[in-house]
DRENDO-1510 file (C-alpha; in Angstrom, 1 decimal, always signed):
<recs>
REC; n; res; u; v; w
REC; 1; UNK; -79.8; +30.3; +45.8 .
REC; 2; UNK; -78.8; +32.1; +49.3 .
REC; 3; UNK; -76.4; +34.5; +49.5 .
REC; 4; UNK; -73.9; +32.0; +51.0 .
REC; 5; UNK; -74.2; +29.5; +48.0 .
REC; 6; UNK; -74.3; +32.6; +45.2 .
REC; 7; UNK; -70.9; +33.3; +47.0 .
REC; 8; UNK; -69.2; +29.6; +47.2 .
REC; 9; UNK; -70.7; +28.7; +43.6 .
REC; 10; UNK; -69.6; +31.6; +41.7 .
REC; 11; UNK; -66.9; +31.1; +39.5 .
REC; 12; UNK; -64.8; +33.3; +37.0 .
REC; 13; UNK; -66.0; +32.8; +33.2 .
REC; 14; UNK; -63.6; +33.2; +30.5 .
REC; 15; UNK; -65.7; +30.6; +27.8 .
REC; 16; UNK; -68.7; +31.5; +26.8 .
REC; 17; UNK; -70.9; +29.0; +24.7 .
REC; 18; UNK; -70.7; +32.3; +21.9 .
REC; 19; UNK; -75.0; +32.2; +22.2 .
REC; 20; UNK; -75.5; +36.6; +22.6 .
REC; 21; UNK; -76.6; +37.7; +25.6 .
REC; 22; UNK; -80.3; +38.1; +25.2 .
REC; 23; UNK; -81.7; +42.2; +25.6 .
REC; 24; UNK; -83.6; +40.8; +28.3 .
REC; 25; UNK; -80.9; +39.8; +30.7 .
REC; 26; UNK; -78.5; +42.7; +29.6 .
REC; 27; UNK; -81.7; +44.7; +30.5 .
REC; 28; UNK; -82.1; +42.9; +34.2 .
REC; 29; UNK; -78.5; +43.4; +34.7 .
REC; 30; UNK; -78.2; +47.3; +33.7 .
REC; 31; UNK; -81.8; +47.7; +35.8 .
REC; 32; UNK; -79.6; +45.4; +38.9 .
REC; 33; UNK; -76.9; +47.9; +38.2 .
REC; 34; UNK; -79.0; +51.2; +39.0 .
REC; 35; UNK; -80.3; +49.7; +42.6 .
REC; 36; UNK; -76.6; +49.9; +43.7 .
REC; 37; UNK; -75.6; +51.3; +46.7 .
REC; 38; UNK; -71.8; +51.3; +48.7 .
REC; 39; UNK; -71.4; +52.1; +51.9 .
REC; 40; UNK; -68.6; +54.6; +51.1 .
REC; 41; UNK; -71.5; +56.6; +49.1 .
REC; 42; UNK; -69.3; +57.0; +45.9 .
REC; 43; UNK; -71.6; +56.8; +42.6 .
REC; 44; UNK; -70.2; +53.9; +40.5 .
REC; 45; UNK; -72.0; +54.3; +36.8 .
REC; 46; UNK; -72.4; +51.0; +34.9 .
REC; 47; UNK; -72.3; +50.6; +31.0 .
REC; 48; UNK; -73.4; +48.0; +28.7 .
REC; 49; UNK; -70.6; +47.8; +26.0 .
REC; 50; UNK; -71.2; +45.9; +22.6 .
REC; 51; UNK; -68.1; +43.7; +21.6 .
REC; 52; UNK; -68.5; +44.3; +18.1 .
REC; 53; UNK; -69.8; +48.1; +17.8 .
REC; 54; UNK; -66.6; +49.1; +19.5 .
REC; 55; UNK; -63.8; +46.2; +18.8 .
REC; 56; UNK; -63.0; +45.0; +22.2 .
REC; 57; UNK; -61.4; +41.7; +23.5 .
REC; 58; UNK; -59.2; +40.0; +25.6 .
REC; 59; UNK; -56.6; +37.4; +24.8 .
REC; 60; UNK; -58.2; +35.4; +28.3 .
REC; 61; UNK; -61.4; +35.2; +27.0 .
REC; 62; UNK; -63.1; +33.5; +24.8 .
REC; 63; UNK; -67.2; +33.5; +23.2 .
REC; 64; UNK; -68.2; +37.0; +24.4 .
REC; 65; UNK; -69.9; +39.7; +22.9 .
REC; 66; UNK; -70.8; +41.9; +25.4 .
REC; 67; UNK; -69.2; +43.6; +28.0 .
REC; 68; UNK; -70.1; +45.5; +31.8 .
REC; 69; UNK; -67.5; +48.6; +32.3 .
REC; 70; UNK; -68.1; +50.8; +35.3 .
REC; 71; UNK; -66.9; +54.2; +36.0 .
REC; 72; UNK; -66.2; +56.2; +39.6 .
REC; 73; UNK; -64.7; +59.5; +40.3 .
REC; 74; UNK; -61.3; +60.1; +41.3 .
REC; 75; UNK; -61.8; +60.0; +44.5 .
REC; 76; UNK; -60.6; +59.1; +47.7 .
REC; 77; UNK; -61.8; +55.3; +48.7 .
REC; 78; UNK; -62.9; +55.0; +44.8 .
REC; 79; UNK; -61.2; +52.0; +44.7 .
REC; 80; UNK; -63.1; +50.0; +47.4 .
REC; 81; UNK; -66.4; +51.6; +46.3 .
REC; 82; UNK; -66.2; +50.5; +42.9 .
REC; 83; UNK; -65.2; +46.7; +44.3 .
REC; 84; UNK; -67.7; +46.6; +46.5 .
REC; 85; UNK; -70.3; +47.5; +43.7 .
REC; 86; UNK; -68.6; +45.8; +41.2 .
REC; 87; UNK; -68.7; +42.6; +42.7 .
REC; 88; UNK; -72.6; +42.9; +43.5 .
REC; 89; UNK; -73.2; +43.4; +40.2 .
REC; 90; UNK; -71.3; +40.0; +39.8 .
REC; 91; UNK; -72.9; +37.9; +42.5 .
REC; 92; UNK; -76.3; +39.1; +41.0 .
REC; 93; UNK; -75.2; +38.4; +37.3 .
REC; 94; UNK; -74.1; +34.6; +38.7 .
REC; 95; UNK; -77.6; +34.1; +40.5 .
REC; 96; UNK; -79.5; +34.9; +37.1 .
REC; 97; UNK; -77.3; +32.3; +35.4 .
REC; 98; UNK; -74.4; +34.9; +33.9 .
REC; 99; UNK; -70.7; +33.9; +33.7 .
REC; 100; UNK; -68.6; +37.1; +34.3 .
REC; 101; UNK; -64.9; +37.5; +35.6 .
REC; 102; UNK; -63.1; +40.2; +36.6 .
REC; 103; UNK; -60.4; +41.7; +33.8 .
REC; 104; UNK; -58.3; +44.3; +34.4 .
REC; 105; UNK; -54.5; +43.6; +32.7 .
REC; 106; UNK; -55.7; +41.8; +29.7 .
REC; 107; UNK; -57.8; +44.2; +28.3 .
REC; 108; UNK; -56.7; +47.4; +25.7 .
REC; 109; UNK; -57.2; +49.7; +28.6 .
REC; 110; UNK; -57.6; +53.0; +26.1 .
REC; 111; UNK; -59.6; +51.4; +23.7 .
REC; 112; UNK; -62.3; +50.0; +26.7 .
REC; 113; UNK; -61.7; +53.6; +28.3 .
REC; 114; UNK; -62.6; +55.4; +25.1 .
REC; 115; UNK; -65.5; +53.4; +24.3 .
REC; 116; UNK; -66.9; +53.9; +28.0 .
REC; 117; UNK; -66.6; +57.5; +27.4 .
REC; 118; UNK; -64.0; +58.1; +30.5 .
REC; 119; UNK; -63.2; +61.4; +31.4 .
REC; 120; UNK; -60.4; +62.6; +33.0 .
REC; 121; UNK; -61.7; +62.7; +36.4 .
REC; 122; UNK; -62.5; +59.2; +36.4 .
REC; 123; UNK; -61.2; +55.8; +36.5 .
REC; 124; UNK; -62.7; +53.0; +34.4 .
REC; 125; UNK; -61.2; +50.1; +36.7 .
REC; 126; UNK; -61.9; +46.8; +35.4 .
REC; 127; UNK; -64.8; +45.2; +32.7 .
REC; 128; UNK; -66.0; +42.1; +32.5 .
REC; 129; UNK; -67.7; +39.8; +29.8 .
REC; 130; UNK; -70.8; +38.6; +30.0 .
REC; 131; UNK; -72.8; +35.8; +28.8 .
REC; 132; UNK; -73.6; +32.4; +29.6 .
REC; 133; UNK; -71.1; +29.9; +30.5 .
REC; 134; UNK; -69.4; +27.1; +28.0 .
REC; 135; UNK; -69.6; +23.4; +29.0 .
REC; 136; UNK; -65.9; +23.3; +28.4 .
REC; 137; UNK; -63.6; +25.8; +29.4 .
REC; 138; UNK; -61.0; +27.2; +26.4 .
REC; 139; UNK; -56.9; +25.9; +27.1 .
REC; 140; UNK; -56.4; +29.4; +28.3 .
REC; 141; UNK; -58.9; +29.8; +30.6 .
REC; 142; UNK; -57.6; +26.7; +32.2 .
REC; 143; UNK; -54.2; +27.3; +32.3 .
REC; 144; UNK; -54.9; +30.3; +33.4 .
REC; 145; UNK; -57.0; +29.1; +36.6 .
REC; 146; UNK; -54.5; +26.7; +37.4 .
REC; 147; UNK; -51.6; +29.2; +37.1 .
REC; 148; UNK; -53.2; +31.3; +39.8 .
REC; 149; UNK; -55.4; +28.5; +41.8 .
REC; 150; UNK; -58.3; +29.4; +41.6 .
REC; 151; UNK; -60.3; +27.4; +43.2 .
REC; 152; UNK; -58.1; +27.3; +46.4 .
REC; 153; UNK; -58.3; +29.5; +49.5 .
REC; 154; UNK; -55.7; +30.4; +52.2 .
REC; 155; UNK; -56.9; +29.1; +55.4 .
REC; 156; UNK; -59.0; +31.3; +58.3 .
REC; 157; UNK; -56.1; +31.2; +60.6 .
REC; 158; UNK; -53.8; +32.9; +57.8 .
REC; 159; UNK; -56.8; +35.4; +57.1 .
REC; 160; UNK; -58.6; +35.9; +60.7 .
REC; 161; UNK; -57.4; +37.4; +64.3 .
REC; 162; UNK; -58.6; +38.0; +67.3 .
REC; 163; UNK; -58.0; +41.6; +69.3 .
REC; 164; UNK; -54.7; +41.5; +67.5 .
REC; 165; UNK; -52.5; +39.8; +65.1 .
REC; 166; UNK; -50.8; +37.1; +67.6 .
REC; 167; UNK; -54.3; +35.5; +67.8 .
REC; 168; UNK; -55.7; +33.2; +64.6 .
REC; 169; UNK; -59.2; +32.9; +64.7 .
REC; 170; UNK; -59.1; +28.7; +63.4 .
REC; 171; UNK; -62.9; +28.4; +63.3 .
REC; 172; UNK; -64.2; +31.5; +61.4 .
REC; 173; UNK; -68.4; +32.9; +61.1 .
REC; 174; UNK; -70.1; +32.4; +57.9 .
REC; 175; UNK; -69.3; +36.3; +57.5 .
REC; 176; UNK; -65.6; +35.5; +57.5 .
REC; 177; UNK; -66.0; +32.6; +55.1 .
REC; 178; UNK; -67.9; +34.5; +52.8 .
REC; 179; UNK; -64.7; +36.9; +53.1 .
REC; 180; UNK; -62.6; +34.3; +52.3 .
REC; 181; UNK; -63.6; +33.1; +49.2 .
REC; 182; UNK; -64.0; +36.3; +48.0 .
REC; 183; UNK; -62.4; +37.1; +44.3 .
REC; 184; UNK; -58.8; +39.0; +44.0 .
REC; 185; UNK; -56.7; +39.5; +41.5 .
REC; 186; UNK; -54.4; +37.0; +40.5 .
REC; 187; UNK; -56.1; +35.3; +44.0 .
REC; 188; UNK; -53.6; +36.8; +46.4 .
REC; 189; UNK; -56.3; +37.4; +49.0 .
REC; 190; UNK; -55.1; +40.5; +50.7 .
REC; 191; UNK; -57.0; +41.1; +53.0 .
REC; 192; UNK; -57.0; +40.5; +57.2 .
REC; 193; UNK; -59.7; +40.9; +59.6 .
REC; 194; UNK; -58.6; +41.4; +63.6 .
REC; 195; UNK; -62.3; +40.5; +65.2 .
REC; 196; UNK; -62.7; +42.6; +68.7 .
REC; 197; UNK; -66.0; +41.9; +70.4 .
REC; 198; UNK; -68.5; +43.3; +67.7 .
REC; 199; UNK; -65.6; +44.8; +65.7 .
REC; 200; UNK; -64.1; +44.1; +62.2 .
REC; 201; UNK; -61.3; +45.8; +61.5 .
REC; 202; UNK; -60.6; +45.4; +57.8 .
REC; 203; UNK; -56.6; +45.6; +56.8 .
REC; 204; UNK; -55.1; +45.2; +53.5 .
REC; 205; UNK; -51.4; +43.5; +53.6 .
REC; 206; UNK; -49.8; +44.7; +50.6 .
REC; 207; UNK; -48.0; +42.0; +48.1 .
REC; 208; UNK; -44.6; +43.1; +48.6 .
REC; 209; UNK; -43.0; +44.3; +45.2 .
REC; 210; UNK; -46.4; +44.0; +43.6 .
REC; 211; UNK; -47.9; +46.9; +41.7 .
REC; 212; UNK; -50.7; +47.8; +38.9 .
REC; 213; UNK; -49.2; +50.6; +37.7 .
REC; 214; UNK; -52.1; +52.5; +36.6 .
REC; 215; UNK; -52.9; +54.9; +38.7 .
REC; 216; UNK; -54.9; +53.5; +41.6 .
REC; 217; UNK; -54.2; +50.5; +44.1 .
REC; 218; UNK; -55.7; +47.2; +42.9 .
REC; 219; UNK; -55.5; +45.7; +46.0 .
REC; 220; UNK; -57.8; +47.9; +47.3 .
REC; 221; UNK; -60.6; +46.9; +45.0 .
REC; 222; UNK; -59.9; +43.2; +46.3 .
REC; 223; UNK; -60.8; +44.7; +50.2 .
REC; 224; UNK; -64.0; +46.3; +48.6 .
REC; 225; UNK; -64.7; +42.7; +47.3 .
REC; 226; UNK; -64.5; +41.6; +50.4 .
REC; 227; UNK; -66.2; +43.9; +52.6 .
REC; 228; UNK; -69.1; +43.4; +50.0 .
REC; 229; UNK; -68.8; +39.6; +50.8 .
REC; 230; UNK; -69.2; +40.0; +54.5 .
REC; 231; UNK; -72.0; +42.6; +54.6 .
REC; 232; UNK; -74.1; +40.7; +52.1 .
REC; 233; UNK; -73.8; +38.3; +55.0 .
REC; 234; UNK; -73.9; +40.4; +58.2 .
REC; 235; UNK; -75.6; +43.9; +59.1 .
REC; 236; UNK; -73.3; +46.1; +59.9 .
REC; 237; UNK; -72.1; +49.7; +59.6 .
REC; 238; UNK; -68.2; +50.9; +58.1 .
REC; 239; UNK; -66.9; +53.5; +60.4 .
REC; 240; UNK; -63.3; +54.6; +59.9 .
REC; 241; UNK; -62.4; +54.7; +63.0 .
REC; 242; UNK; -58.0; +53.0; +63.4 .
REC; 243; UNK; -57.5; +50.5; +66.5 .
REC; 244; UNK; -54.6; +50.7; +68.3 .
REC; 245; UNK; -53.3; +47.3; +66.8 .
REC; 246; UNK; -49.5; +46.4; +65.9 .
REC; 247; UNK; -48.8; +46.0; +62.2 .
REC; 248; UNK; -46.0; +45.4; +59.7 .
REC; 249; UNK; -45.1; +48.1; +57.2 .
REC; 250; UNK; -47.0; +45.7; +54.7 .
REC; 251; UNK; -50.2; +46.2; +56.6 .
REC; 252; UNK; -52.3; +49.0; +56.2 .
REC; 253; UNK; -55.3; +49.4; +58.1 .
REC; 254; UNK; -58.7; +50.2; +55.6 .
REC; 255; UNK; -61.8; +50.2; +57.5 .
REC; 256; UNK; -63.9; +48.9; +60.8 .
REC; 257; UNK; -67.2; +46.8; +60.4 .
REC; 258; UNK; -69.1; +47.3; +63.7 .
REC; 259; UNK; -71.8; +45.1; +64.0 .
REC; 260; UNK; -73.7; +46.4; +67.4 .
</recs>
């Protein structure tokens, strides 16, 4: 598979078919894992967590034995590193045949945190399961999908401007699809992308009243997920470098993709 149809097939995985993940593929993911690289230069360390050895579960999930927690520093743009590398670990997990999904409510956050060894300088963001995909899906793991539709999309003129917010960008570049059907949590797709010539400023609009409460911005892993999307797409290089464009107080401005 291209890059495009690893991005467009990939699905969340919440029921597994319960076969263990072999050593092999845990040992092609880990290796995956170690190749890594963000373009905010933050180290994100990746761990291989055994279900059983260390008691772990989710109420969403359903099959699994095996879990993928990463670690970064507390530091300042951890949040978008450790989406950004998060979610190529995911894309590459999906192209070798590996369900995964993104958890990071359901989980017993100090049980996951003690078994990654987290220190107090670090955040241990979100885990995932992995394994291979069920045929069926559990009732959960459908309700669940449904509840937050996931296999929807807002449309590019709700996600995409041009030189400033009063301009929708209707027909949008395979870069900006792959931005839009990028993963986020509970699929609120925060992010917006004003396009000026070979720029792509990156904003984040806030979900008003919404909050994770545990110490670092959520939403900001979702814009790492998606600047991952587009640059897995499209060479370019993230400068942080704030245009002079009008926004809401909802709207912060993250990052600039310049693609000369």
């Amino acid at each position: 598979m291209d890059k495009m149809q690893i991005i467009k097939t990939r699905k969340s995985v919440r029921t597994f078919d319960g076969q263990k993940i072999t050593d092999e593929d845990k040992e092609k993911l880990l290796n995956y894992t170690k190749t890594i690289e963000n373009p905010y230069n933050i180290p994100v360390e990746f761990l291989i967590l055994d279900s059983e050895k260390y008691n772990l579960s989710s109420p969403v999930i359903e099959g699994e034995d095996t879990y993928i927690a990463a670690k970064v520093a507390k530091v300042d743009h951890c949040e978008e590193a450790y989406g950004y590398s998060f979610e190529k670990m995911i894309l590459y997990a999906w192209s070798q045949g590996i369900g995964t999904t993104w958890v990071g409510g359901t989980l017993d956050r100090p049980l996951f945190e003690k078994a990654a060894a987290t220190r107090d300088n670090e955040y241990m963001m979100i885990v995932t399961p992995i394994g291979y995909p069920s045929k069926t899906q559990s009732k959960v793991d459908s309700a669940l999908r449904e509840s937050v539709k996931g296999d929807e999309r807002l449309p590019a003129s709700k996600l995409f401007y041009e030189h400033d917010f009063s301009t929708p960008l209707d027909n949008s570049e395979d870069c900006l699809d792959a931005v839009r059907w990028a993963p986020s949590a509970a699929n609120r797709q925060p992010w917006r992308i004003v396009k000026d010539d070979n720029d792509y400023h990156f904003f984040l609009e806030h979900t008003k009243g919404y909050s994770s409460g545990v110490g670092w911005d959520v939403q900001k892993i979702d814009m790492g997920i998606a600047i991952c999307h587009f640059l897995c797409v499209k060479n370019g290089n993230l400068v942080f470098d704030e245009p002079e464009i009008e926004t809401d107080e909802y709207t912060e401005y993250i990052a600039t993709i310049s693609c000369e």
